[in-house]
N, C-alpha and C positions, 0 to 999 in steps of 0.2 A: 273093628277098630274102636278101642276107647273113647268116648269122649276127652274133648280137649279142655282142662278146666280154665275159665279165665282170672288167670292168676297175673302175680307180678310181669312177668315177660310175654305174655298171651295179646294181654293189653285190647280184649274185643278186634284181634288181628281173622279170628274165624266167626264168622257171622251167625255160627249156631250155637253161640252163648247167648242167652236170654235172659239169664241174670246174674250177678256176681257174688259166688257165694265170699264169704270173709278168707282173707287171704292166712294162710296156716302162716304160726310161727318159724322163722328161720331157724334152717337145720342147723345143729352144730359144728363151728366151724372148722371142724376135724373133715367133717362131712363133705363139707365146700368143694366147688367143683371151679375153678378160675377158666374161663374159655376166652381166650383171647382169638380175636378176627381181624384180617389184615381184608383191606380193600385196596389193591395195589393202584395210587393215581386218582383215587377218590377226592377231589379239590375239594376243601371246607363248601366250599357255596354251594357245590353238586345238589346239596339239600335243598336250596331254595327254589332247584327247578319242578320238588314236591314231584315227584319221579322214581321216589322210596318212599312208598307210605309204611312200611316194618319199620325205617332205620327211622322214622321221625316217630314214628310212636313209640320207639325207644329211648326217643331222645327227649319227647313231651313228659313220659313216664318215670325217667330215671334220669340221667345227667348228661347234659351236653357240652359242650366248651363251643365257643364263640369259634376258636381255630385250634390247632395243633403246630407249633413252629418244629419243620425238620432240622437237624441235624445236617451242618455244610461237610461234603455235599449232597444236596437232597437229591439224591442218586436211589436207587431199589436194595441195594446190597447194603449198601452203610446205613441205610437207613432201619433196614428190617432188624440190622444186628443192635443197632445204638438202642432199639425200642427194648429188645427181651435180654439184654448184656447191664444199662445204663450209662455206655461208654460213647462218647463221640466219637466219630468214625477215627480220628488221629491218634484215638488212645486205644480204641479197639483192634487196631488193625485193617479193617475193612475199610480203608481208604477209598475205593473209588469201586465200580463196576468192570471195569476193567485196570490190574496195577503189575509190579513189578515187585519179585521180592531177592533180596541179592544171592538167599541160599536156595528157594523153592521155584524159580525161575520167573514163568508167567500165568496170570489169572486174568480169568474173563469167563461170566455168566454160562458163555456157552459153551468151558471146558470143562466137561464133566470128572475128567481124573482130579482135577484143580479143587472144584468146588466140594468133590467129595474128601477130599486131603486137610482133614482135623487138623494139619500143624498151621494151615494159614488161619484157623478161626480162635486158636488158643491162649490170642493177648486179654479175649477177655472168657468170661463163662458165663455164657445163656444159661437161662433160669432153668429150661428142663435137667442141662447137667447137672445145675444145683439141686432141685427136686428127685433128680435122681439118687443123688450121692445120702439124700436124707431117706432114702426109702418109701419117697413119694413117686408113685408113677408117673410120663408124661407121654399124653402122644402128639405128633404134629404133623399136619395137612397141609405138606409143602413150604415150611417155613424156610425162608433162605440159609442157612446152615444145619437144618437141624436131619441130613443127610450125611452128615459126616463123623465119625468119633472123635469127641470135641474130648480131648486129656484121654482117650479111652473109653466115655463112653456114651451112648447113644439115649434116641428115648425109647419109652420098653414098647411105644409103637411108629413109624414114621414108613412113608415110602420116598424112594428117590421121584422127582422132578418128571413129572408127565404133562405138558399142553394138554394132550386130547382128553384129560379126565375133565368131565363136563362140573359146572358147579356143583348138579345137583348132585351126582356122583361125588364130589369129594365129602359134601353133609352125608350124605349117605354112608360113608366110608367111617367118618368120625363118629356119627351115631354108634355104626356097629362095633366100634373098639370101646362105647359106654356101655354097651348090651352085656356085661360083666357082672356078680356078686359084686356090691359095696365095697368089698376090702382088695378086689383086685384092678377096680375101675379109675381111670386116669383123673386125678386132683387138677391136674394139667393139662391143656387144648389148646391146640390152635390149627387154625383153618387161616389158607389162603387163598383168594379170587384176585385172576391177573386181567381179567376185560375190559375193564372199564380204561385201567393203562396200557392195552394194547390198540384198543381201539381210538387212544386220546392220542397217540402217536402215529397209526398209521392216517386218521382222516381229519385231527385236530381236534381241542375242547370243547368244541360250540358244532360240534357236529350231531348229527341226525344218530347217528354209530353208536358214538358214544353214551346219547340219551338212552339208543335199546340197550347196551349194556350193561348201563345203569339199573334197568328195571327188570333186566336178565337176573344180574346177580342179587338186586333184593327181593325177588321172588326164590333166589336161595336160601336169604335170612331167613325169609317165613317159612322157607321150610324147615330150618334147622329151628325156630322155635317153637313148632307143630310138632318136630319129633322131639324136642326137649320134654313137650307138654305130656305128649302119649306115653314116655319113659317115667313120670311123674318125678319130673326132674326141676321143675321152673323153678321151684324153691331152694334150690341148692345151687344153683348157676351161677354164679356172675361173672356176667359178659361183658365186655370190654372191648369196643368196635372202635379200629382205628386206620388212618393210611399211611402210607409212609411220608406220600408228598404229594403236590397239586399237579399240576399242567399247565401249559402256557403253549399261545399256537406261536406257529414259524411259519412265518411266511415261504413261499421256495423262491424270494427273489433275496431273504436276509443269510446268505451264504456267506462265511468265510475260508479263503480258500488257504491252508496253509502255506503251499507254495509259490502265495505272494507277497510270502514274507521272507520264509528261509526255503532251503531244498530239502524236503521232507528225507534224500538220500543221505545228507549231513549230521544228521540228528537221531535217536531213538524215539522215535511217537510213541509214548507209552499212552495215550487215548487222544480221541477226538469227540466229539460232541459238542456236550455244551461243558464240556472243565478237561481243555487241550491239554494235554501235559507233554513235558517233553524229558528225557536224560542226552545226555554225551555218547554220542557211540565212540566204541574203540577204533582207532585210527585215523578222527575228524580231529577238526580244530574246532573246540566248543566254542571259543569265546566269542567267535564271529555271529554264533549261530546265537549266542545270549546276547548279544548286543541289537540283535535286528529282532530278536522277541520278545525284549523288555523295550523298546523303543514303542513311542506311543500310537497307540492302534485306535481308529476310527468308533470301534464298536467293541474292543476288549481290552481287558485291564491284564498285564501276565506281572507275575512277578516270581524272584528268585525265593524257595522256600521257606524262605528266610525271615522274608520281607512281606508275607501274605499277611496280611490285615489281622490285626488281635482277634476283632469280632468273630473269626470264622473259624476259630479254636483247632486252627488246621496248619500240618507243617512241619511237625516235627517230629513222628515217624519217618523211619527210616524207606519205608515204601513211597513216602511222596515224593514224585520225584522233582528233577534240580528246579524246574519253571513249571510254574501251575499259571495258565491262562483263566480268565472266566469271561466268556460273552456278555453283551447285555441280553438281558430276557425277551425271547424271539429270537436269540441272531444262534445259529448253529456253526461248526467248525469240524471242516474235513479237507482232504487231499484229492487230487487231479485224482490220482492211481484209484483212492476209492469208489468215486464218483463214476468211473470206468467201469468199474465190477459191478455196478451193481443194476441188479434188477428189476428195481422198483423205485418210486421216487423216497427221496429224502422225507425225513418223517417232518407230518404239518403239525404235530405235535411235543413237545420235550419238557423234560424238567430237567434239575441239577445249578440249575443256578443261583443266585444270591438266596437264600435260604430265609431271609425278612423279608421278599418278595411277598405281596398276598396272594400271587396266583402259584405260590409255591405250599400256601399253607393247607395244610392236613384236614384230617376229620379225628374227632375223640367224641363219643357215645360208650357210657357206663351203663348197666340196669341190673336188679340182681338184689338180691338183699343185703350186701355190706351196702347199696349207695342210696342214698337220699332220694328220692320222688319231686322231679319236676324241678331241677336245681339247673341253672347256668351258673359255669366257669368261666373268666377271661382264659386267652390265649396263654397258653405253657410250654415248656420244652419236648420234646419227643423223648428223653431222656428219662424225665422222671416217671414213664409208668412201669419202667424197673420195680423202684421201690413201692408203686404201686402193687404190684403184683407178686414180689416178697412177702408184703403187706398182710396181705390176702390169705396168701400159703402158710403165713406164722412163720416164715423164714427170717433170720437177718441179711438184710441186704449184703454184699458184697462192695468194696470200696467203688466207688461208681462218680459219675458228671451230675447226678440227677438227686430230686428232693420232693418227697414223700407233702410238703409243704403246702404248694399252688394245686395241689388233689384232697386235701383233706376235707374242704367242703364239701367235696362229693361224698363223703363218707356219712352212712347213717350212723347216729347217736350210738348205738353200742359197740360197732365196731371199730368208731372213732379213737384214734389211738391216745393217750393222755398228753 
């Protein structure tokens, strides 16, 4: 095995660097390699349990942001699209994790024909399309859409949607699709880790779970930047670690149950959670059922789509449907029927709700040689690392929600744009 030099992304993360030779001049940025890393449920403060000593030496090293604000709703689906699209989920399409659409029928995470079906993703276009379309290669390590042919086409590496591939396995995975000649190797990456938000839901934020998980997936970091190092790659990297959204516990006593409102058999539940929605079924009488669901609720706010709050840039797709609920943060919302079926308790952990919550806000760590050394950013949209990472690739952005603007400081002097 190589030694591992300690360069910009190494950052004395392997203890048998002894001295630091001078860091080589940045590749040219023809060369650049953009790897973007989603930590799915990663809360901003996660860091301060000092629990990821990689993601904080990345973040002492190169650029951090105070928080990351999701995109309402800060759901896993709308959110991973608003991140590599620039579109809020109402303009994107990906409205919710589970939605309704009036020609493609129904979607939900866990229908694979759905999720694989390029026509619900094609309001807006993820950057691999674009990089594709320019004759830039992309591959991706489970990003939420990017199993589908998005307009036709795909990236030139990606696999469908497997839980059991372990962290280290999917770094391992993405290594080996860079193990390519320079001119056939992916300008484009990304990798995704679902742990830390599976385990902030099934046993809550502040759990024991959640801390191993934590230290689970950033002993994946160091390893994807150990093989970066041994690839003699650190120089051409820049990495881009980000979450979709934070977490918040639920208690299992803060339940709302829908049908102590309306009869859930009256209605179409188009989701439950924490952003209930509902439509009209055919051969009910709606207006009874909007009259008892826009009436005021203890613990949730519902309104007609019409009427949902500016702030939440949400509403006016045609996929949102008629009544969008939103709990308060903690309070979750299901039905008798569900609650029957099911095998396990209610999750002590959830996001999706008000989106300016701080236990909703994100994580954003830059390092790499487009970005500055040791720089803090205030909080910014999940939006702009679209043009981020356009940015990056010498692309122009695509019409988008988001702005190249509240990230510029992160940028080092020459690749700062005028």
């Amino acid at each position: 095995m190589k030694p591992i030099p300690c360069l910009l992304l190494a950052l004395a993360l392997l203890s048998g660097c002894a001295t630091t030779p001078p860091t080589p001049a940045p590749a040219p940025v023809k060369d650049r390699i953009v790897l973007l890393v989603s930590i799915d449920g990663y809360r901003a403060d996660y860091l301060d349990r000092h629990l990821s000593p990689t993601l904080e030496k990345l973040a002492a090293t190169g650029v951090h942001a105070t928080a990351m604000q999701p995109s309402f709703p800060s759901l896993t689906f709308p959110n991973h699209y608003a991140i590599v699209t620039g579109k809020v989920p109402d303009h994107s399409g990906i409205v919710n994790n589970t939605m309704v659409d009036p020609a493609l029928g129904r979607f939900s995470m866990g229908k694979r024909e759905a999720v694989a079906d390029g026509r619900w993703w094609e309001d807006a276009e993820p950057v691999w399309v674009t990089a594709e379309r320019h004759g830039i290669h992309a591959a991706t390590m489970f990003w939420p859409g990017s199993e589908a042919a998005i307009e036709g086409i795909r990236p030139t590496h990606y696999l469908p949607w497997d839980e059991k591939v372990t962290p280290n396995a999917r770094v391992d995975q993405l290594l080996t699709w860079l193990d390519v000649p320079p001119a056939q190797r992916p300008r484009l990456a990304t990798l995704y880790f679902d742990a830390v938000d599976h385990q902030g839901h099934k046993f809550g934020p502040d759990s024991n779970e959640v801390n191993q998980a934590i230290v689970t997936t950033d002993h994946a970091m160091a390893r994807l930047v150990a093989g970066l190092g041994q690839r003699n790659l650190l120089g051409s990297v820049d990495l881009i670690v980000v979450s979709d959204h934070g977490m918040a516990p639920t208690p299992a006593n803060q339940v709302i149950l829908v049908d102590d409102i309306v009869d859930p058999s009256t209605v179409d539940v188009v989701a439950t959670g924490t952003l209930p929605s509902f439509n009209p079924l055919p051969g009910h009488d709606f207006t009874k059922a909007q009259a008892k669901l826009l009436a005021p609720h203890e613990h949730m706010a519902c309104w007609r789509k019409a009427d949902i709050p500016a702030r939440f840039n949400y509403g006016h797709h045609e996929r949102v449907p008629a009544i969008v609920c939103l709990p308060d943060v903690g309070w979750q919302v299901t039905t008798k029927a569900s609650l029957a079926k099911r095998t396990d308790p209610l999750s002590l952990g959830q996001h999706g709700y008000d989106n300016a919550d701080p236990s909703m806000r994100a994580l954003f760590i830059a390092n790499g040689p487009s970005f500055g050394r040791g720089v803090t950013i205030g909080e910014f949209p999940n939006v702009d690392v679209y043009d981020l990472i356009m940015h990056l690739l010498g692309l122009s952005p695509l019409p988008n929600d988001g702005s190249l603007a509240p990230l510029q400081p992160a940028l080092a002097g020459p690749t700062r744009s005028p």
